[in-house]
Steps between C-alpha positions, in 0.01 A plus 500: 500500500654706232568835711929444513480373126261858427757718653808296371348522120268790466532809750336723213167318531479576924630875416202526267265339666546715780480783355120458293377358839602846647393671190189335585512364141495192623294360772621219776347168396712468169728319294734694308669335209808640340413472119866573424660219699199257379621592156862413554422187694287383232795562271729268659196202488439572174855497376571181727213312348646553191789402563335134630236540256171470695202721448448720770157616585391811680331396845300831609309408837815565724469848416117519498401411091601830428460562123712782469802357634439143316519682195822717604629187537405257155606831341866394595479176272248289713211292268232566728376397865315250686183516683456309814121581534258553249453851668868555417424419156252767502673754661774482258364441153266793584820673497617368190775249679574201281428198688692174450415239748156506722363221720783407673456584933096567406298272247306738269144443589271378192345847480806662481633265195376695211673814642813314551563340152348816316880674687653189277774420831791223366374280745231441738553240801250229546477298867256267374333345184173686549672849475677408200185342374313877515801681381495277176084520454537885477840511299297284236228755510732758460700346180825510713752226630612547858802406659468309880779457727426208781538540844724228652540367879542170635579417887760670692519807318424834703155643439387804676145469675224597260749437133434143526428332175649352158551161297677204695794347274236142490254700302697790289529314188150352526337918545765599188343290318160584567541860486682459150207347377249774613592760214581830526767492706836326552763403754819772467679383855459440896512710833548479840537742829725535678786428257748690764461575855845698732664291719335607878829462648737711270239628231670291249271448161418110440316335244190296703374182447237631291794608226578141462129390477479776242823382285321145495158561408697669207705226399197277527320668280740560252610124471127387444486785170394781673701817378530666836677888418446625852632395843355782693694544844316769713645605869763710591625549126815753497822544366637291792272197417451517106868293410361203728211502385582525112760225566214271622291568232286761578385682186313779663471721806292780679706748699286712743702628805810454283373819363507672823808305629273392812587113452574321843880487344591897536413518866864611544503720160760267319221374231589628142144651546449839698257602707240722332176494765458599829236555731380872644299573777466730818502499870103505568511537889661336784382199728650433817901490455427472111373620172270464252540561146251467180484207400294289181803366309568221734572128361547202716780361305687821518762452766408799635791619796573851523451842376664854445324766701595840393445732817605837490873550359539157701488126305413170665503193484277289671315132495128487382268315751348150425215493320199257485471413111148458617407839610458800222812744486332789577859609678842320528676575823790586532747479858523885635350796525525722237359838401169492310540551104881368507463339146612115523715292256470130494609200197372166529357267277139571334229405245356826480211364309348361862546833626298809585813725415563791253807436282694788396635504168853713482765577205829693513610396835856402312566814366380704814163656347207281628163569391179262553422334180183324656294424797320209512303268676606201636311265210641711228225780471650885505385704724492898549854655518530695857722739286 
């Protein structure tokens, strides 16, 4: 998906890539991340919400929860990130990340609660009245005053399969007003996902449905007394999409592939954002009038198409095969023969977090000295250097 924008925006990161995989530094079956470029992309968002004055914050699972770039990251003027999964949450406040908002794309289950408030996040998203009711019991018992954001949806806006769930605009104010009353915690603002979705035909960014939904529940809320401070607007947040949204009301965002510049929008490398990820691999064996190489970083959403294969002194291009989402990835084909160990470059869109990969952590690509500042896991847990 993103192989022309990769070698349009950032032919440093395929230079260096190639050479740890041949190094054997590296091993095939890995995202590499250019810290560098996710630094200066993260610059731009951060200066643009400014500008529109949102609140961005830092969306890690993209890139596989890892701690040590989250914190690279807030260190450039960021408050803190948010946790989609209570799991995230772990993973990074064992680190020492601040968190911000948790609860949003996973409920926090009621064993997990404690945990959660003791991080003190901003906000915490509620889906239903029982959740909210927990959260409160064991912010009383703790002597602290949470803040909730609800969950919106009504009918017609797009829900992915297995995200369904929220507060219909016939009962929001009736739930404020119950979970006011509970104690220990109190209503700070709404959410909704997905705020933005790209255009399939052109890749053009456009507010959904579910922004609209979003911008009501707020006013709702607000005209009935409520003091509603956040309009959280998740999806596809980047500097391309942050003046829209801030113009509708939108109070706060959570860039994630923003930070990589792998948004649907840079397919053709003409996003403000650069690309600052690919994916490395290696020509397993052949099969027929094809290849195999490693695979384990697959993702069904990814718009997977085509690949570099590296061959000798000799570079090709060539299409991937289709795969079965399905089936596990223990190879992705690829159309050709080509020698065994050629190391492979592809760029498509990922959530590492779903993925059996090793991410590769690597400054001082921009000024021509790369070293690896950290190997990792693909859920955010380092892992023994090959160095």
């Amino acid at each position: 998906m993103f192989l022309d924008a990769l070698r349009k925006q950032n032919q440093p990161l395929i230079d260096t890539s190639l050479g740890l995989l041949r190094q054997h530094k590296l091993t095939p079956d890995t995202w590499v991340i250019d810290v560098d470029m996710v630094e200066e992309n993260a610059r731009r968002i951060l200066q643009t919400a400014e500008k529109y004055r949102v609140t961005p914050y830092v969306m890690s699972k993209q890139f596989g929860r890892n701690p040590w770039l989250t914190q690279q990251i807030i260190a450039l003027g960021f408050s803190g990130a948010v946790a989609v999964d209570f799991r995230e949450a772990r993973c990074l406040a064992n680190s020492g990340v601040p968190l911000r908002h948790l609860g949003h794309l996973v409920q926090i289950p009621d064993g997990e609660i404690e945990s959660a408030l003791r991080c003190r996040p901003e906000v915490i998203t509620v889906f239903s009245f029982d959740k909210a009711h927990r959260i409160a019991e064991c912010a009383r018992r703790l002597g602290i005053r949470q803040r909730l954001l609800l969950k919106v949806c009504q009918t017609g806006d797009i829900v992915y399969p297995g995200q369904e769930g929220g507060f219909q605009p016939n009962e929001l104010l009736d739930v404020a007003t119950r979970i006011t009353a509970l104690g220990g915690v109190e209503i700070a603002g709404v959410t909704h996902f997905p705020c933005v979705l790209a255009s399939p035909s052109n890749g053009e960014n456009l507010t959904t449905p579910n922004f609209k939904t979003l911008v009501n529940a707020a006013e709702t809320l607000r005209a009935a007394g409520f003091p509603i401070e956040q309009i959280n607007a998740p999806s596809a947040n980047s500097c391309d999409t942050i003046p829209a949204l801030a113009r509708g009301g939108a109070t706060h965002i959570e860039p994630g592939h923003a930070f990589t510049g792998t948004i649907p929008a840079n397919e053709c490398g003409e996003q403000p954002e650069r690309i600052a990820m690919l994916y490395l691999s290696e020509v397993s064996h052949n099969a027929g009038p094809n290849s195999l190489c490693f695979g384990g970083g697959y993702y069904r959403r990814g718009r997977l198409r085509n690949a570099l294969v590296f061959a000798g002194d000799a570079l090709h291009e060539t299409r991937t095969l289709p795969f079965k989402s399905d089936n596990i990835d223990y190879y992705l084909g690829l159309e050709g023969n080509f020698a065994v160990g050629s190391p492979v470059i592809m760029c498509f869109r990922t959530q590492i977090f779903v993925t059996r990969s090793d991410v590769a952590l690597i400054q001082g690509i921009s000024t021509g000295q790369p070293t690896i500042a950290g190997l990792y896991d693909s859920l955010g847990n380092p892992i023994v250097s090959r160095q």
